[in-house]
VOPAGU-2260 file (C-alpha; in pm, 1 decimal, decimal comma):
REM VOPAGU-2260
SITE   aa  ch    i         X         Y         Z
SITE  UNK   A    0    5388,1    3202,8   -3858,5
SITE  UNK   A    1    5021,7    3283,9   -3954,2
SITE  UNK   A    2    4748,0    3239,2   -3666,7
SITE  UNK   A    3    4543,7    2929,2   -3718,6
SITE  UNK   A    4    4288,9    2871,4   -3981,2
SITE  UNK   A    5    4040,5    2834,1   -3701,6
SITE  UNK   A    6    4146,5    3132,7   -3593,0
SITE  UNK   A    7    3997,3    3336,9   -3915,4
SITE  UNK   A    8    3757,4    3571,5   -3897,3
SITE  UNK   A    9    3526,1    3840,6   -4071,2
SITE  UNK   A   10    3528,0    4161,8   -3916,1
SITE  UNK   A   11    3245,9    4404,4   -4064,4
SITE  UNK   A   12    3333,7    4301,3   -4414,9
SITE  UNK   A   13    3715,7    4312,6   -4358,2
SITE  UNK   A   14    3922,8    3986,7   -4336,3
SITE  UNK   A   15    4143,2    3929,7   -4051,4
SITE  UNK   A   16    4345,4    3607,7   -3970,8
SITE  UNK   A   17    4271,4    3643,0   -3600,1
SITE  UNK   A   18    4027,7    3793,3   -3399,9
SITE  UNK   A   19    4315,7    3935,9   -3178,4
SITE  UNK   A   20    4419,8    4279,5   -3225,7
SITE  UNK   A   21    4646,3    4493,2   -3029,8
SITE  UNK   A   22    4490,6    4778,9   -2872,1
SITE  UNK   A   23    4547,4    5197,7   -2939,8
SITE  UNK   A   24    4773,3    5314,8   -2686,8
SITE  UNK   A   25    4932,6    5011,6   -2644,5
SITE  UNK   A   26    5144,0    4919,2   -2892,5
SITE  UNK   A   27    5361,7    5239,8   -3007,5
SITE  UNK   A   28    5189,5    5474,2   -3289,5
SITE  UNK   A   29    5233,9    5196,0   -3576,7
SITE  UNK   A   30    5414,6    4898,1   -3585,3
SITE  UNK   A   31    5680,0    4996,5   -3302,0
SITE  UNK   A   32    5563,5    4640,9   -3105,4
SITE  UNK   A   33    5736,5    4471,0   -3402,2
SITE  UNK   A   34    6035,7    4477,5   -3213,8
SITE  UNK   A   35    5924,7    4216,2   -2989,5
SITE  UNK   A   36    5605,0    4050,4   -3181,7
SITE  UNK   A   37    5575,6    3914,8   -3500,7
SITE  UNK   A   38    5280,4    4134,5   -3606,8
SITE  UNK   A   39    5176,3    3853,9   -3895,7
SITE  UNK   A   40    5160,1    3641,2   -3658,8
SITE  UNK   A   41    4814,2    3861,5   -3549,7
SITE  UNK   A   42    4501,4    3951,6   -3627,1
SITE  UNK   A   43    4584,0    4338,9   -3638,1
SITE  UNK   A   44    4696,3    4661,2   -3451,0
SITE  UNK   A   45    4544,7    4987,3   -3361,4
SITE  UNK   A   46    4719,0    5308,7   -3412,8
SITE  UNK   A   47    4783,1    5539,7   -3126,3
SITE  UNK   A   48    4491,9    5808,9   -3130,4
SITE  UNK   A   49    4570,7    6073,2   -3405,5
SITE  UNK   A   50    4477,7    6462,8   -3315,6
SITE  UNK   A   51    4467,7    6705,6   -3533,7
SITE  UNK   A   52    4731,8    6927,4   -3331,7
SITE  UNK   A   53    5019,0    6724,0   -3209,8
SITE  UNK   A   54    4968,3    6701,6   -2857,6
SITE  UNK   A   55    5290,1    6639,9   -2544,2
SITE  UNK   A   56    5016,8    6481,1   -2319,6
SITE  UNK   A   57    4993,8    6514,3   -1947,6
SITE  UNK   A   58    5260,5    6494,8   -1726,9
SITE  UNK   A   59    5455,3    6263,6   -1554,5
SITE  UNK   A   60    5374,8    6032,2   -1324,4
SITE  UNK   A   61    5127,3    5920,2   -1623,6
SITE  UNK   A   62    5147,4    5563,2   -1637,1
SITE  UNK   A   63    5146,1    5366,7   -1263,6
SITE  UNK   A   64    5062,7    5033,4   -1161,4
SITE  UNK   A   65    4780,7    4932,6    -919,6
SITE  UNK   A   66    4665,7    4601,5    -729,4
SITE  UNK   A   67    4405,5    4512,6   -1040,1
SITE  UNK   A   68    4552,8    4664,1   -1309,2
SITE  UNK   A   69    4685,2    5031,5   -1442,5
SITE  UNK   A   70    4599,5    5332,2   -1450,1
SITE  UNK   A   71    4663,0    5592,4   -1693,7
SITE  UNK   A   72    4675,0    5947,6   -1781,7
SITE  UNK   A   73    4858,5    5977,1   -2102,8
SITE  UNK   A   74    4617,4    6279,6   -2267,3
SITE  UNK   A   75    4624,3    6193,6   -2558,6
SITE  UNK   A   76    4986,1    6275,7   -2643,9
SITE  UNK   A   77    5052,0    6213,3   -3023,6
SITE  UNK   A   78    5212,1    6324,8   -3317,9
SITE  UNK   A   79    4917,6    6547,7   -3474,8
SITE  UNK   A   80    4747,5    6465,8   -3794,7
SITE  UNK   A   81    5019,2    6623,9   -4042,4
SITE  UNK   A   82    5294,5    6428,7   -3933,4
SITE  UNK   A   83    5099,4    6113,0   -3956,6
SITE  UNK   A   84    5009,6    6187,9   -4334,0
SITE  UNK   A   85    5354,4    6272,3   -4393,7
SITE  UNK   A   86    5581,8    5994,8   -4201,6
SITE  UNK   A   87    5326,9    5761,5   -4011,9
SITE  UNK   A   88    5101,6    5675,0   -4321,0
SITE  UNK   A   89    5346,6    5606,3   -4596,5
SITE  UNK   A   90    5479,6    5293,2   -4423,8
SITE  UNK   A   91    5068,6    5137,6   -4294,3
SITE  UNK   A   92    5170,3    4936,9   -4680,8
SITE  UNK   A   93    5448,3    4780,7   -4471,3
SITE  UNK   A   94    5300,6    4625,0   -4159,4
SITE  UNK   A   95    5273,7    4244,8   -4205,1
SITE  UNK   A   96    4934,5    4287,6   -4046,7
SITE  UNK   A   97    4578,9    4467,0   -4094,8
SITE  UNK   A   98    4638,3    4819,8   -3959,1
SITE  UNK   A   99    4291,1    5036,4   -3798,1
SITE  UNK   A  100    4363,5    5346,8   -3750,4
SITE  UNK   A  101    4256,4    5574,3   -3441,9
SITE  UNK   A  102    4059,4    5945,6   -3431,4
SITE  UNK   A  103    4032,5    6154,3   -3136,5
SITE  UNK   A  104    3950,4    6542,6   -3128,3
SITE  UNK   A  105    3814,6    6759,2   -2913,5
SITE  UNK   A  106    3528,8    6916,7   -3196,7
SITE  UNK   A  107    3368,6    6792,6   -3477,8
SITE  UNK   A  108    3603,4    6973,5   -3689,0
SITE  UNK   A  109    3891,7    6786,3   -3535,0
SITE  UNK   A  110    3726,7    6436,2   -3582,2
SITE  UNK   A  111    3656,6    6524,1   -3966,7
SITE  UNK   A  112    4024,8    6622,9   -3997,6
SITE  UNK   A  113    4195,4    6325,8   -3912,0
SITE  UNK   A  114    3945,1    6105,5   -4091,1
SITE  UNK   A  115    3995,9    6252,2   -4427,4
SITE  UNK   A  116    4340,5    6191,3   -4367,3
SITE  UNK   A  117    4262,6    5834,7   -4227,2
SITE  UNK   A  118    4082,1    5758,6   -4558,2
SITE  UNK   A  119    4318,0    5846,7   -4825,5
SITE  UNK   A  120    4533,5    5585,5   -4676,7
SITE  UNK   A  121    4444,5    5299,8   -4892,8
SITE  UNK   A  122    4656,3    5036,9   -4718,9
SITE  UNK   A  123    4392,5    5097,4   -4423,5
SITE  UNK   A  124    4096,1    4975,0   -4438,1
SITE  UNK   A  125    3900,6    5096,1   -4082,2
SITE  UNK   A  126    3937,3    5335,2   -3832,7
SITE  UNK   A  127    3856,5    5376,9   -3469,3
SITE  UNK   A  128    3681,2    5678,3   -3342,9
SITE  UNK   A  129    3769,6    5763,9   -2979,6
SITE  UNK   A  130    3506,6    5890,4   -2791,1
SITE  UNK   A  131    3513,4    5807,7   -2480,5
SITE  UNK   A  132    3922,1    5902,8   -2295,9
SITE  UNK   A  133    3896,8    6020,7   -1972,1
SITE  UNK   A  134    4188,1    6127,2   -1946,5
SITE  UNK   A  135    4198,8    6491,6   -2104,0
SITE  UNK   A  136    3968,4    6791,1   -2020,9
SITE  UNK   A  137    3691,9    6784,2   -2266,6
SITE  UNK   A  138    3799,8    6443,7   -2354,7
SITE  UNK   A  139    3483,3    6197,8   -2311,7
SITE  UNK   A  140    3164,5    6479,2   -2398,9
SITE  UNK   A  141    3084,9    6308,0   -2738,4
SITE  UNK   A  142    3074,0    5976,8   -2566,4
SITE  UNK   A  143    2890,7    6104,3   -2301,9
SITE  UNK   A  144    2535,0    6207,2   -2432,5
SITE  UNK   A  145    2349,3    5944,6   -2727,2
SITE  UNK   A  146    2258,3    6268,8   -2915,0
SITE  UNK   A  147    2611,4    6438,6   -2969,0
SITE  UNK   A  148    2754,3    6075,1   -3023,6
SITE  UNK   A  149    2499,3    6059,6   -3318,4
SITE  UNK   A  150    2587,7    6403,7   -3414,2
SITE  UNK   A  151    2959,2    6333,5   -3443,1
SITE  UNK   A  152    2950,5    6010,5   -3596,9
SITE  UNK   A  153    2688,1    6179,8   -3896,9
SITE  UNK   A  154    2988,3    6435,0   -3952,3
SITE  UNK   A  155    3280,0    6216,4   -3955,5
SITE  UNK   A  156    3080,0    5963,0   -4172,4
SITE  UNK   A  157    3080,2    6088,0   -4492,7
SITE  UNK   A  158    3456,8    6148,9   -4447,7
SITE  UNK   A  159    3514,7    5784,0   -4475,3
SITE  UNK   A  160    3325,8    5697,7   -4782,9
SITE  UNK   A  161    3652,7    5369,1   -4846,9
SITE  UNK   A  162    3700,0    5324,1   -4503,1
SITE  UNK   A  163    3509,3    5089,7   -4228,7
SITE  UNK   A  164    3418,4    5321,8   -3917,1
SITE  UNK   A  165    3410,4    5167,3   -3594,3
SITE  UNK   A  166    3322,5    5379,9   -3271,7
SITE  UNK   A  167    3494,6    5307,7   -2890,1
SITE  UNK   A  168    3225,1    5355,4   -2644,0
SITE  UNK   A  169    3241,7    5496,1   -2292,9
SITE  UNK   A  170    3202,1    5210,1   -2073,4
SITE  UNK   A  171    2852,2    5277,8   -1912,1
SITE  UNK   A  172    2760,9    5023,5   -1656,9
SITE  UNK   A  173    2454,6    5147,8   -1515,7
SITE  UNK   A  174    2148,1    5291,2   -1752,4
SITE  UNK   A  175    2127,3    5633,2   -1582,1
SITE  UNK   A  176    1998,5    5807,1   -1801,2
SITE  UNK   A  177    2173,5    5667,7   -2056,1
SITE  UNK   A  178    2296,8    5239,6   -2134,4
SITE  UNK   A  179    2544,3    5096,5   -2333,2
SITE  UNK   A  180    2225,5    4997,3   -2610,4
SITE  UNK   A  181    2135,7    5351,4   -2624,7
SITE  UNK   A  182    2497,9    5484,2   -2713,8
SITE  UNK   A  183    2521,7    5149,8   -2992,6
SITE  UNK   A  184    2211,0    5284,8   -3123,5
SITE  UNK   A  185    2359,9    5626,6   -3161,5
SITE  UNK   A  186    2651,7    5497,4   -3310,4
SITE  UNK   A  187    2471,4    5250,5   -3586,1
SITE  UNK   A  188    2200,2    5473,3   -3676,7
SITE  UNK   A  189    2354,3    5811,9   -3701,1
SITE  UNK   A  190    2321,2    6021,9   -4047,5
SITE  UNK   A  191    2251,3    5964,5   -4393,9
SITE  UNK   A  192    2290,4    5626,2   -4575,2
SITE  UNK   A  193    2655,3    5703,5   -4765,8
SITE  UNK   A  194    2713,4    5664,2   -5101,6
SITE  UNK   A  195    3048,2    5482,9   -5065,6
SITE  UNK   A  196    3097,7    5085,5   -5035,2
SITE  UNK   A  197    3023,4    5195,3   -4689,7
SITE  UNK   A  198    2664,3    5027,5   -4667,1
SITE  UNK   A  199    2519,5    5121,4   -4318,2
SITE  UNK   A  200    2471,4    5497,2   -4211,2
SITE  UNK   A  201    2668,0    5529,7   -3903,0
SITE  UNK   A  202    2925,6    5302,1   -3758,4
SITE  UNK   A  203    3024,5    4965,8   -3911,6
SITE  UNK   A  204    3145,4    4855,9   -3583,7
SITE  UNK   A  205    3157,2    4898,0   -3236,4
SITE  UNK   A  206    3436,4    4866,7   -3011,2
SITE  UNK   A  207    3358,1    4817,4   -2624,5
SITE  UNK   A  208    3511,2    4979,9   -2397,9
SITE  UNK   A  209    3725,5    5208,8   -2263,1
SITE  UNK   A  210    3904,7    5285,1   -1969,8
SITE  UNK   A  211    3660,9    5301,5   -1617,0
SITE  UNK   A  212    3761,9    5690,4   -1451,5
SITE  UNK   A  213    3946,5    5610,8   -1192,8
SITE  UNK   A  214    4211,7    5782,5    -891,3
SITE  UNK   A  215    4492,6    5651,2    -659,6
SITE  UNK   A  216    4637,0    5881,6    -414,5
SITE  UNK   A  217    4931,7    5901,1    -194,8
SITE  UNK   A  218    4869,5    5859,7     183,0
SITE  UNK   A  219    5151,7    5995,3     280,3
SITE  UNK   A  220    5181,5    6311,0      97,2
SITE  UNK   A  221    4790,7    6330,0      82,2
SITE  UNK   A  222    4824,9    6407,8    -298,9
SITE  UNK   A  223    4695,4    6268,6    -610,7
SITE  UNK   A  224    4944,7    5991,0    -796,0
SITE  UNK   A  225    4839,8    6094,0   -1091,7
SITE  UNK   A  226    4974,1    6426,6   -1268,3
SITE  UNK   A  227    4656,4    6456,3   -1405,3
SITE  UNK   A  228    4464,7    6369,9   -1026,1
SITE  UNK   A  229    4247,0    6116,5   -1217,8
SITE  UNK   A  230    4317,3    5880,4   -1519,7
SITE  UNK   A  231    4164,4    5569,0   -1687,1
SITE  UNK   A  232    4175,6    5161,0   -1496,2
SITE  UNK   A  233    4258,4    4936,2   -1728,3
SITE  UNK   A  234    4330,8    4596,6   -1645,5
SITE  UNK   A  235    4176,5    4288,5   -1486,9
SITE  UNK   A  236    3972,8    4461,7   -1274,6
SITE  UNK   A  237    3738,3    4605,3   -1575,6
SITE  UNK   A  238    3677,5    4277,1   -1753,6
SITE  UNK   A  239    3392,0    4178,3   -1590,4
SITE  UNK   A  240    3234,8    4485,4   -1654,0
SITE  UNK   A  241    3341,9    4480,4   -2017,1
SITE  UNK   A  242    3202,3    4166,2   -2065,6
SITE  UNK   A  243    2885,6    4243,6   -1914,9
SITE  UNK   A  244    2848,6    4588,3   -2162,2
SITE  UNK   A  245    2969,4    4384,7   -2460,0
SITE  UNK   A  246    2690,5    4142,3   -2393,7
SITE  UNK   A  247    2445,3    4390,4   -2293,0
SITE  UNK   A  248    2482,7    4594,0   -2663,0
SITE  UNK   A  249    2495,0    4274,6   -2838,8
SITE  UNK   A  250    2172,3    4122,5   -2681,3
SITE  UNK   A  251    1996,8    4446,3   -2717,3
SITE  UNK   A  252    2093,0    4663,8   -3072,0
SITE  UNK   A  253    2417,6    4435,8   -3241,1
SITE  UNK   A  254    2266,2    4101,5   -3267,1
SITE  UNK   A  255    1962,9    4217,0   -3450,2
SITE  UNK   A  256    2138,1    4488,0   -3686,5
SITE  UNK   A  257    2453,8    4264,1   -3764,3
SITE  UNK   A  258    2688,7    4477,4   -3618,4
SITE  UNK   A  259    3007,7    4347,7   -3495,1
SITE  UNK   A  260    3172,3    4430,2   -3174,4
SITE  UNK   A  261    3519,1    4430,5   -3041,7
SITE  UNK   A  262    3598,8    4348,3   -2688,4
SITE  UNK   A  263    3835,6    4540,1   -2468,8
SITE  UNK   A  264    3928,0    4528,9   -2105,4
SITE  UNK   A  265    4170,2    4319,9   -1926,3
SITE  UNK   A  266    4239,1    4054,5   -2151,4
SITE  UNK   A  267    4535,6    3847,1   -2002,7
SITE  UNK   A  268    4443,7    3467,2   -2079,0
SITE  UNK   A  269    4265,0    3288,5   -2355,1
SITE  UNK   A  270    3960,9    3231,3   -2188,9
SITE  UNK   A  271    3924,0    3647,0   -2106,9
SITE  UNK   A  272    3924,6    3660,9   -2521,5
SITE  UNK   A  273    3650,9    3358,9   -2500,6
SITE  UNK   A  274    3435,6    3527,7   -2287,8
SITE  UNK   A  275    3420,2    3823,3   -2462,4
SITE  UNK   A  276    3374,0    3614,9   -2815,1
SITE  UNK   A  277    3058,5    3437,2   -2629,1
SITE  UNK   A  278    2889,0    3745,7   -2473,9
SITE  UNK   A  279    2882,8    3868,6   -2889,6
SITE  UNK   A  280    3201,1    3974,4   -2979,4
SITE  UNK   A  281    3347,8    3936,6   -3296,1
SITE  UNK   A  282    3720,7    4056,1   -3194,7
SITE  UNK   A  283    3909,0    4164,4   -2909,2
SITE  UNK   A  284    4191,6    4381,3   -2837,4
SITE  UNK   A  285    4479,2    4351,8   -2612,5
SITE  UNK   A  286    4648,0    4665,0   -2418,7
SITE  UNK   A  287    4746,9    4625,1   -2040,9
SITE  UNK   A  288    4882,5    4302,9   -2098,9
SITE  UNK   A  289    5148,5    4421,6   -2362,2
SITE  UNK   A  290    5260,9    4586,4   -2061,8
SITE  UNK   A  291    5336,3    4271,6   -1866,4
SITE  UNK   A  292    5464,8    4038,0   -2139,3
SITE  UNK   A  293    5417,7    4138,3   -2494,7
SITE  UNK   A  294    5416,3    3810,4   -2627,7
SITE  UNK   A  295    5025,4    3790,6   -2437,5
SITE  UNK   A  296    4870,2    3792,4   -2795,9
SITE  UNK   A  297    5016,0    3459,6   -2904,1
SITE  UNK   A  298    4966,0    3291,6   -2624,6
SITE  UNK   A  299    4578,2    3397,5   -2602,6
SITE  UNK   A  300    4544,6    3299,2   -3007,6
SITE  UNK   A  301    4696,3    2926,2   -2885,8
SITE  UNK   A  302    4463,0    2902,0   -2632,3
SITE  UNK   A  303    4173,1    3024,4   -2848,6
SITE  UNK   A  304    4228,0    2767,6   -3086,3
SITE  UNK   A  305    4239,2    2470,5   -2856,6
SITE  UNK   A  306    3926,7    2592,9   -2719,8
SITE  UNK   A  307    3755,6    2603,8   -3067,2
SITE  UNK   A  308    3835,9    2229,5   -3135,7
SITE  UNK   A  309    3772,3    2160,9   -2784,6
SITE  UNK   A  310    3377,8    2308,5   -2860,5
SITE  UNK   A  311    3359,5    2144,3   -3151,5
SITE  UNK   A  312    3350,3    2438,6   -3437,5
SITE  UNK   A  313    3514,0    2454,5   -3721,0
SITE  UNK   A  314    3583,8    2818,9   -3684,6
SITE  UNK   A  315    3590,5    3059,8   -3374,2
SITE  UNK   A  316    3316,7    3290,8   -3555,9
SITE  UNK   A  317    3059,9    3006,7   -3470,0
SITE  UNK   A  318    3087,7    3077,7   -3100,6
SITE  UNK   A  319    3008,1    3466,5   -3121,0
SITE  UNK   A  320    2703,5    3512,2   -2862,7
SITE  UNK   A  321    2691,5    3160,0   -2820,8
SITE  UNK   A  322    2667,4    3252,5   -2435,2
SITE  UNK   A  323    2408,0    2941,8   -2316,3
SITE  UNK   A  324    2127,8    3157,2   -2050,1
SITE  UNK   A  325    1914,8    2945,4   -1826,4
């Protein structure tokens, strides 16, 4: 059953019958949550991250639960850029849903790689670039610093000249030296205006925000719980501090330039997802919750929609920012 008409939304030029999406990571490398959701029944579904090398990931214990949340250390692990243009991207056509992919690398050259590849699949019509995972060596410097976010995001542009780009940001809660509006200006405004039906010069989108760095260790055998000794917190605990980024880059760069933001971070209920859509965003995504019940996404979309009609708009896009301050 299709999401609600109240439910429809607009998402940097690409249509999308709900603004809830599952998130990278989360949800298998395609369309393995089919199994237990009824992906047309959503607004969409992020790939697992792509690499140009097929990467095994960090080692076990990767995944472990916590009192607000997960955390994870996963690194990345995926099936490498070749075996997603030869098994992976024939069946995106397929998916009764709008499929984004996901980029991560750990050089420019990586990030260009899996783009091109990204692009010639016509059945996709955005991709995520992952800047910002904190859970590999060398895994967050491109999100780290405006100017090599800019730099990347120039490169990997012109390598998507069909295909909407939308960058994952790092999520920086305190402006030392550096704020959430000064890594959405990096994003937005990096290179040259493309040729393509790609209008803006750097990312079409913005999608805020990753997992906080985080560590859990064992008391009794005084050792890390983590493989990895440090991973990513996902969860409830990081919503409040997602919201307050997402409404921080919206107030301050992606109101003015018209660039649309997707929440992330500890989405559980409907009124997480409203939040989110008030402080300015135009989507969200769903991850740590598939964990606990996978059928999360249709019971946030429900609640969504009574909420809509209980505001008094015809459509949930009409709340975006609508955040009432003083």
């Amino acid at each position: 059953m299709p999401p609600p008409a109240r439910l429809a939304t607009n998402l940097a030029g690409m249509p999308l019958a709900s603004p809830v999406l599952l998130a990278a990571g989360t949800a298998g490398t395609l369309d393995e949550m089919g199994d237990v959701l009824d992906l047309s029944a959503i607004g969409g579904i992020v790939t697992k991250s792509i690499t140009a090398q097929p990467r095994e990931g960090n080692a076990t214990w990767r995944i472990l639960e916590c009192k607000v949340g997960m955390l994870n250390a996963i690194g990345l692990a995926n099936v490498g850029v070749e075996h997603f243009e030869t098994h992976i991207a024939p069946r995106v056509p397929g998916v009764p849903t709008t499929v984004i992919g996901s980029i991560a690398g750990f050089s420019i050259d990586d990030y260009v790689r899996v783009a091109a590849a990204m692009d010639a699949v016509e059945a996709m019509p955005a991709v995520e670039l992952n800047v910002s995972c904190p859970n590999v060596r060398g895994g967050t410097e491109f999100g780290s610093e405006p100017g090599l976010l800019r730099e990347l995001v120039a490169a990997v542009r012109p390598a998507l000249p069909g295909t909407r780009l939308f960058v994952k940001l790092s999520p920086v809660a305190v402006a030392s030296p550096h704020g959430i509006a000064d890594f959405a200006r990096a994003a937005i405004d990096a290179g040259a205006r493309p040729e393509g039906p790609n209008q803006r010069p750097g990312a079409d989108g913005l999608c805020i925000a990753n997992t906080l760095p985080a560590m859990a260790i064992d008391v009794r055998t005084r050792r890390p719980r983590l493989a990895n000794t440090t991973g990513g917190l996902s969860g409830p605990a990081v919503h409040p501090v997602a919201v307050k980024l997402v409404y921080d880059a919206y107030r301050h760069v992606c109101r003015d330039t018209g660039t649309p933001i997707v929440g992330i971070g500890g989405i559980l209920r409907w009124d997480d997802a409203a939040e989110f859509i008030l402080a300015g965003a135009t989507a969200v995504q769903i991850g740590t919750g598939l964990f606990a019940d996978p059928h999360i996404p249709l019971k946030v979309q429900r609640g969504l929609e009574r909420w809509v009609r209980s505001q008094g708009a015809a459509n949930i896009s009409e709340l975006v920012g609508m955040v009432q301050i003083g």
